[in-house]
C-alpha positions in Angstrom: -64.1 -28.1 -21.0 -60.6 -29.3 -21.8 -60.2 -31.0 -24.9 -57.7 -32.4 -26.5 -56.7 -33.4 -30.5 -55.6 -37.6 -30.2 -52.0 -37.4 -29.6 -49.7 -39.2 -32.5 -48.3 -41.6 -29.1 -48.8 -45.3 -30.0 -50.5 -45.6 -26.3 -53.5 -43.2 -27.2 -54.5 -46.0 -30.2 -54.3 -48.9 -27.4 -57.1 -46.3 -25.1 -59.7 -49.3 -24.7 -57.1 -51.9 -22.8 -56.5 -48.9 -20.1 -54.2 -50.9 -18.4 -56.1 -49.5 -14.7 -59.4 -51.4 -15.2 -57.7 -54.3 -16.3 -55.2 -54.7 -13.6 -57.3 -52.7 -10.8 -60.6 -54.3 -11.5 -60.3 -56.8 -14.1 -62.9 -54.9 -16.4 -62.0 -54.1 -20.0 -63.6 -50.7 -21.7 -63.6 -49.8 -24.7 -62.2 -47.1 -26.5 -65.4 -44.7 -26.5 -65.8 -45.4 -22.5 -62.1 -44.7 -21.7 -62.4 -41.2 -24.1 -65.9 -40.5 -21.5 -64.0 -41.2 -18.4 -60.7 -39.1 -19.5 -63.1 -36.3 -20.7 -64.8 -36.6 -17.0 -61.0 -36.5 -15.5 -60.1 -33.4 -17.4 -63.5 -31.9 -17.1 -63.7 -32.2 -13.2 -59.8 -32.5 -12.1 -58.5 -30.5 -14.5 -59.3 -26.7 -12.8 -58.0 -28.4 -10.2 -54.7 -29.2 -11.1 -54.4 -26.2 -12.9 -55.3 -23.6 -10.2 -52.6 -25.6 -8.1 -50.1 -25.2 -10.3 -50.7 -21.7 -10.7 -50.6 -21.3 -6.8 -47.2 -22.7 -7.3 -46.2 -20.5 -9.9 -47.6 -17.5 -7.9 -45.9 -18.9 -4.8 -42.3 -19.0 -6.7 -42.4 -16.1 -8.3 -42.8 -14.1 -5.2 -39.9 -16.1 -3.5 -37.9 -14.7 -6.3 -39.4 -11.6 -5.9 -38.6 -11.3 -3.0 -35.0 -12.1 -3.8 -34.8 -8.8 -5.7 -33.2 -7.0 -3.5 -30.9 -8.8 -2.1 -29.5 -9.9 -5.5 -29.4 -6.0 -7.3 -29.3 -4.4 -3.8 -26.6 -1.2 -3.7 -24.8 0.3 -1.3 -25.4 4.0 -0.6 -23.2 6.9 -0.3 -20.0 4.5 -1.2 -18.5 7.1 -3.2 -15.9 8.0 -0.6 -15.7 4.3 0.8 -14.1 2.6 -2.5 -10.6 1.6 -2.7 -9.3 3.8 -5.5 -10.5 6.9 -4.1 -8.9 6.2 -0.6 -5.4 5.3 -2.3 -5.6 8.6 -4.4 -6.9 10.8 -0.9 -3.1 9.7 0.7 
């Protein structure tokens, strides 16, 4: 399970008004209830999140990948084809 050492952020000391319940459902918790719930949102959202962003990750880096070759790609057999050694053949 994901945990997480309190943050120095001014908000983290304000954690029982969660501004959610009381504009959502007009329900105040307190700050032992609101640590619960954002332990339950890590705990069971968390992998979620995670293994999306690591699909994304994956999905990028084999875009770029992919990209390889066209970026480092090299002609062949050019030794006869560049400029200087045509002017210097004539």
């Amino acid at each position: 399970m994901a945990r997480f050492d309190k943050p120095r952020h001014p908000a983290y000391s304000k954690l029982g008004e969660v501004q959610y319940f009381q504009e959502s459902i007009e329900e105040r918790i307190g700050n032992l209830a609101a640590e619960g719930l954002l332990n339950y949102f890590l705990e069971e959202l968390g992998p979620i999140v995670y293994n999306k962003a690591v699909a994304d990750v994956q999905d990028r880096l084999q875009a770029c990948i992919m990209e390889v070759d066209i970026e480092v790609h090299e002609d062949e057999l050019q030794y006869w084809r560049k400029p200087e050694r045509q002017k210097k053949s004539t």
